[in-house]
N, C-alpha and C positions, 0 to 999 in steps of 0.2 A: 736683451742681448745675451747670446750666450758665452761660457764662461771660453778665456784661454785654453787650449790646452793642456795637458800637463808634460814634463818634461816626458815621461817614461811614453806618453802618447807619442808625442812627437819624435820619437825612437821608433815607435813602430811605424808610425806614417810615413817616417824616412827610409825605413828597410825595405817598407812596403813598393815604395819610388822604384825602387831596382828594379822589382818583379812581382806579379800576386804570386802567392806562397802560399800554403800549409801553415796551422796554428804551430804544429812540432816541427817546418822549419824555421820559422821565423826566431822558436825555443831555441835552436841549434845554435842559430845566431849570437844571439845573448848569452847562451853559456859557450861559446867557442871563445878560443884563445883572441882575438879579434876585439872582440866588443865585451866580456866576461869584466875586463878591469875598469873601461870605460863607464858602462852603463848593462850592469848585474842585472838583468829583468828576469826574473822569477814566472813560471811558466802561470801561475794563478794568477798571477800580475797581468801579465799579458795579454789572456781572456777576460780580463775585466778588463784593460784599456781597450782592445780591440770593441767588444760590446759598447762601452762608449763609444766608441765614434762610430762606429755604426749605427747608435742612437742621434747622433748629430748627421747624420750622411757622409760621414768623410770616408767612411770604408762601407765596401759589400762582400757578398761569400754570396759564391754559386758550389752548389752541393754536387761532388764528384764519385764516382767509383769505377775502381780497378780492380778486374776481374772479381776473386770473391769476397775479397778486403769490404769493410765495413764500409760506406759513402764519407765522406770528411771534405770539409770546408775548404775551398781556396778563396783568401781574401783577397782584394783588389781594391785601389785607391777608387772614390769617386771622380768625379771633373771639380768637384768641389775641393775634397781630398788633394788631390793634384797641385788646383791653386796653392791653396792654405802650404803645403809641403814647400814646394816652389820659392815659394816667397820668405818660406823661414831656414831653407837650406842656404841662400844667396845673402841673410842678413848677417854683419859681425855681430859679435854679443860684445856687450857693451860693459856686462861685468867680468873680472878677475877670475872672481870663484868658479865662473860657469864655462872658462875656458876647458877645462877637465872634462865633462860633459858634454852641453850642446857643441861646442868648436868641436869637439873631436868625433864626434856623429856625423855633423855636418859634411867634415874633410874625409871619412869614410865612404860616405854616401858619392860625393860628390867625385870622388878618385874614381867610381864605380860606373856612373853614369856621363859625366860633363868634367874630363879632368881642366879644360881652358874655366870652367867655372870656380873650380878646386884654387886653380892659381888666382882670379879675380876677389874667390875670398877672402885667400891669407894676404891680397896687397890691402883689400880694404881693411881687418882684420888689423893688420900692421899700421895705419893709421888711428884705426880709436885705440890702439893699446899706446900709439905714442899720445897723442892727447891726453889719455889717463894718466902715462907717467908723467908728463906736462902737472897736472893738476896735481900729482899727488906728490912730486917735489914742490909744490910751491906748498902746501898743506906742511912740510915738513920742515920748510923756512919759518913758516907763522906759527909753529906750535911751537909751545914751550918747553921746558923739561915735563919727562913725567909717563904716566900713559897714555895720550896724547902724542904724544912723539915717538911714542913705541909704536903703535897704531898706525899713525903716519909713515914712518919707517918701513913697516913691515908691508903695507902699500905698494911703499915706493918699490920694494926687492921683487913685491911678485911682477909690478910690469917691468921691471928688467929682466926677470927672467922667463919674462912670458916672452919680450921684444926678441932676446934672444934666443931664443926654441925656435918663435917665427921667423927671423932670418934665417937662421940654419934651416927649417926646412920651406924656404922658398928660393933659397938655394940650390933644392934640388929638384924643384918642377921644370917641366916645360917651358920655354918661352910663350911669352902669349903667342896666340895665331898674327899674323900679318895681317889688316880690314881687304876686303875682296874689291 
């Protein structure tokens, strides 16, 4: 079996979703004002995750040139690529920490391409973060003094302030579509 992805992968595989691109656009990306604080991808970086997954099939490059400009790669997701993308664009994440990153790639991508997708993530999104805060107030009844209860506590504040960011901004999406 082969391994997970990696986070910085699955940044490019999600930009990729938008569009096949250029190595120095996809660069653009990641140092634009946009995605720069989210997810920093460093352009060495980049060409090495891309080489990955195009050692896995999840991405190709067909070799282009314009007039006398040098030829250069436009990558493009597989059908594979595609899947794999698809399914982890549409999943909430299920940890705190990784709201910062993945959630906020995802909600990028997803505003870009499927925004009725965009709004079905942040409801579901809105569900495991209240179940986590669920779990993580009851973790902070059962702990004792101590760091344990610091730990606990500090838990419990990022999903209130995660629950909170996510209402506020689903607040300000679309209504879902009406079913046909």
């Amino acid at each position: 079996m082969t391994r997970e992805p990696l986070r910085g992968e699955y940044a490019v595989l999600a930009l990729l979703r938008t569009r096949p691109m250029y190595g120095y656009e996809m660069a653009r990306y990641f140092e634009g004002e946009d995605l720069r604080d989210v997810c920093p991808i460093e352009p060495g970086s980049m060409y090495t995750y891309l080489r990955n997954l195009e050692a896995r099939d999840l991405v190709r490059w067909r070799e282009e040139r314009e007039g006398q400009r040098p030829p250069r790669k436009r990558f493009a997701l597989t059908d594979a690529g595609e899947a794999l993308v698809e399914a982890w664009l549409r999943e909430p994440v299920e940890r705190m920490r990784e709201v910062r990153f993945e959630l906020l790639v995802k909600l990028y991508v997803l505003n870009a391409i499927d925004p009725q997708a965009e709004v079905a993530l942040v409801r579901d999104q809105l569900r495991v973060c209240e179940a986590y805060r669920e779990r993580a107030g009851r973790r902070v009844e059962e702990a004792g003094d101590g760091f344990s209860r610091l730990v606990a506590q500090s838990k419990l504040s990022a999903a209130d302030a995660t629950l909170a960011w996510l209402r506020d901004h689903f607040a300000t999406l679309p209504a879902p579509a009406a079913a046909p």
